[in-house]
Each structure stands twice: as structure tokens, then as C-alpha cells.
N, C-alpha and C positions, 0 to 999 in steps of 0.2 A: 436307368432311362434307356430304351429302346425308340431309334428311329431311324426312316428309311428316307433317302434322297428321293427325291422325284426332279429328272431329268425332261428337257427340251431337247430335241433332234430334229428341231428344224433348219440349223445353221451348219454351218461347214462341219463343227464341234460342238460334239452333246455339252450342252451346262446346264448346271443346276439350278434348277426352276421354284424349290421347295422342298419341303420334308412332309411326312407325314410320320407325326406322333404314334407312335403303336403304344408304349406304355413312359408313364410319366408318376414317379412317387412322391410321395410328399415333403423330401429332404431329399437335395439333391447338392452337391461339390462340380461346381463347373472351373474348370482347368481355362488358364486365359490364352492358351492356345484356343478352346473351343469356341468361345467368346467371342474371340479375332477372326476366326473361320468363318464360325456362323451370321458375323457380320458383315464380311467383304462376300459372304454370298447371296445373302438378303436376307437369309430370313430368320434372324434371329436379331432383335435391337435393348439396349438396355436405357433405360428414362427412368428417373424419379427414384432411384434405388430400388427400382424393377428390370428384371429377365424375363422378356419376353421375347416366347419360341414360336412363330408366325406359323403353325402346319396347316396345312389344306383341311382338316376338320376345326379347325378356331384357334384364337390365340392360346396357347400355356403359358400362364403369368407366374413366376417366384421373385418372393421380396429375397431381397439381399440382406441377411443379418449380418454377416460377418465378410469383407474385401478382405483381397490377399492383401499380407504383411507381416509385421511382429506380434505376438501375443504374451502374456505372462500367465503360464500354466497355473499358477496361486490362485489368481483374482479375473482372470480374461480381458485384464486391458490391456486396451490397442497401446502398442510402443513406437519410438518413430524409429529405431533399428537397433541393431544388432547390441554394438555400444551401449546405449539406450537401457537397454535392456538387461544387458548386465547390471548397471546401475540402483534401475526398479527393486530387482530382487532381491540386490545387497542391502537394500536402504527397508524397501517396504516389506521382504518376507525373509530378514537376517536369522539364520541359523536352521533354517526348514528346511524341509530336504524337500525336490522337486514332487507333485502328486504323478507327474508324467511320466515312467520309468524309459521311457522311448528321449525325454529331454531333460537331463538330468541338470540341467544349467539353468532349469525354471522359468524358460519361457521358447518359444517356439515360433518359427515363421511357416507360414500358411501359403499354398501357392498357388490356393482357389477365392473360388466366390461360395459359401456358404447358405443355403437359400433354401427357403419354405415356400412350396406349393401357395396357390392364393387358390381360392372357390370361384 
């Protein structure tokens, strides 16, 4: 994802007035840093289990498949943490070895938002 602030300089201090989308793919990892940014500067709001990116050529919408948290590399379910998780995979996938070689403990925390382009 490629995008450029667009700036107000009519007050003491330039602020950000908006962005304009230059390139937008259709899977895209938003960091909740970006999230938080993009929201205390306007223009970016999330509703409905949508991301929507306000730029000066029209909204850019992504559904959210996947909120940051725990996951279990086996099967992809959401865990409620760490603990949790350890549990999952002694119980639900006893004796397998993780598919993840990055999480060999068989399951993983996520520290985005997940998300599919909409039309």
C-alpha cells in the first residue's frame, strides 16, 4: 500500500487534512499503530468489520478476516491467549509437530488486522 498525506497550511501548523491513495492491493496487514494514526487524523475509520481508508479519490474499503491475537497454526483458531493456546494444541493437535517452522509451539499471535480489498 502506497499513500501520500495531504496537508492544510492554513493555521499556525501544517496538519493533515487527508491522504490520497496511490496504490491499494487486495490483501493488505494493517499494524494497530496504523489503525490508531489513521484514526486520530481522520481519515481512516473502522465499522462493521470494515477498514475504511477516507482518500481524496473515494473511500478504500477492506473486510477484516483476521483481528490481531492468538491463532493455532494447525487449524486457524482464534485463541484467547497465550496459556490458552498452549492448551489448544496439547489437547486438539497432540503429538504434530507445528506446520509453522517460524512457531514451533503451534500456534502464533498476530499483531495486525488481516484484510481483503472489497470492489
Amino acid at each position: 500500500m502506497l499513500l501520500k498525506r495531504l496537508y492544510d497550511h492554513s493555521g499556525e501548523q501544517p496538519r493533515v487534512s487527508g491522504i490520497k491513495v496511490l496504490r491499494a492491493g487486495p490483501r493488505q496487514k494493517f499494524s494497530t499503530r496504523f489503525i490508531e494514526g489513521g484514526s486520530a487524523e481522520g481519515w481512516l475509520s473502522m465499522t462493521q468489520g470494515k477498514v475504511i481508508l477516507h482518500g481524496s479519490g473515494g473511500d478504500v474499503v477492506y473486510r477484516i478476516e483476521r483481528a490481531p491475537g492468538y491463532y493455532c497454526c494447525h487449524c486457524e483458531r482464534k485463541l484467547d491467549d497465550g496459556p490458552g493456546g498452549r492448551v489448544h494444541v496439547e489437547t486438539a493437535h497432540a503429538g504434530k509437530a507445528s506446520p509453522d517452522p517460524s512457531n514451533p509451539s503451534g500456534f502464533r499471535r498476530d499483531n495486525f488486522f488481516a484484510c481483503v480489498r472489497e470492489a
